[in-house]
N, C-alpha and C positions, 0 to 999 in steps of 0.2 A: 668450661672445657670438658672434651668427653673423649674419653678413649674407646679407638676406634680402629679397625684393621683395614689396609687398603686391598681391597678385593678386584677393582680392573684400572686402566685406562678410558677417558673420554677424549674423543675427535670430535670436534664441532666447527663444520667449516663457516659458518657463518654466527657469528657472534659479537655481541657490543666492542667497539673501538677500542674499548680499557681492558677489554680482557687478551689482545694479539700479545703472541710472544708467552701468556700465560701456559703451565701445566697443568690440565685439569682429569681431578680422579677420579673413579668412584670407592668411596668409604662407606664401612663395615661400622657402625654404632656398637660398643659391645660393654657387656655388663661384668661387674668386677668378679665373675666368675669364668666371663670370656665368653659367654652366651651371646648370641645375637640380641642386640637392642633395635628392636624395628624394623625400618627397611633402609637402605644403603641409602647415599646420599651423596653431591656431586662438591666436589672442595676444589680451592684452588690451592695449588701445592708451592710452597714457601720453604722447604727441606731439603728437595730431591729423590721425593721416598717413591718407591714403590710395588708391585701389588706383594704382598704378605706382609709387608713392615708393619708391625703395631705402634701409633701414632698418637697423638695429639692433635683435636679436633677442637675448631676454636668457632662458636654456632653463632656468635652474635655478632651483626652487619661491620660495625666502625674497627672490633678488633681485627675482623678478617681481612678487611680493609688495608688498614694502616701495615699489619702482620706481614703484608705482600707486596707493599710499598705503593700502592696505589688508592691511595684517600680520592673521596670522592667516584669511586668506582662501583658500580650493583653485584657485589660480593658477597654475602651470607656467610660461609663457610669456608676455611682454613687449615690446612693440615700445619701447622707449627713447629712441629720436634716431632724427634724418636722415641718411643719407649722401650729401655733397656731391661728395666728391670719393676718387676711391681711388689711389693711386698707388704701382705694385711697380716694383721693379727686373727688367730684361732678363730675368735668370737666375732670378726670384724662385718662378715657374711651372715645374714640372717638364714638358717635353715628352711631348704623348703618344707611346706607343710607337710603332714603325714598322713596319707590318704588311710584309712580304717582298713582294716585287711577283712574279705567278703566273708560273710559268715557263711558257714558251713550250715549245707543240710542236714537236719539229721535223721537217721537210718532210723527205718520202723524195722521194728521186731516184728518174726516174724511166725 
């Protein structure tokens, strides 16, 4: 699962038989600092959520599947639940690196 933010709506008027009647979204991948992970990606919606709700993102075929009640359907992706609340520990985020601060030139005497 990956937490993810829904960022629009998808309309597709023509699509596989097992998907009529489906909500389809487009999802935001995001990282446990809330950074963009990637590029968006299209879920089918199993909650009612939509666009800013930060979600639950379910990437593999049979959960998304079964998640939305349709086994046996070319499903991928899953929006599952809501997320309410997230909460890491201090240390729980790896620091980003520390880029060297540019050296200075220095002044000729003169």
């Amino acid at each position: 699962m990956l937490i993810a933010r829904i960022v629009g709506d998808l309309v597709a008027t023509q699509k596989h038989s097992s998907h009529e009647g489906c909500k389809l979204l487009l999802v935001q991948p995001l990282n446990l600092d809330g950074s963009d992970r990637g590029d968006a990606v299209v879920a089918v919606d199993a909650v009612d959520a939509g666009v800013g709700d930060r979600v639950l993102l379910v990437t593999e075929g049979f959960s998304a599947m079964t998640s939305v009640g349709r086994p046996q359907s070319p499903i991928d992706m899953a929006v599952i639940g809501f997320i309410d609340n997230i909460e890491l520990l201090s240390d729980a985020i790896p620091a980003a690196p520390q880029k060297p601060a540019p050296k200075k030139k220095s002044q000729r005497q003169a």
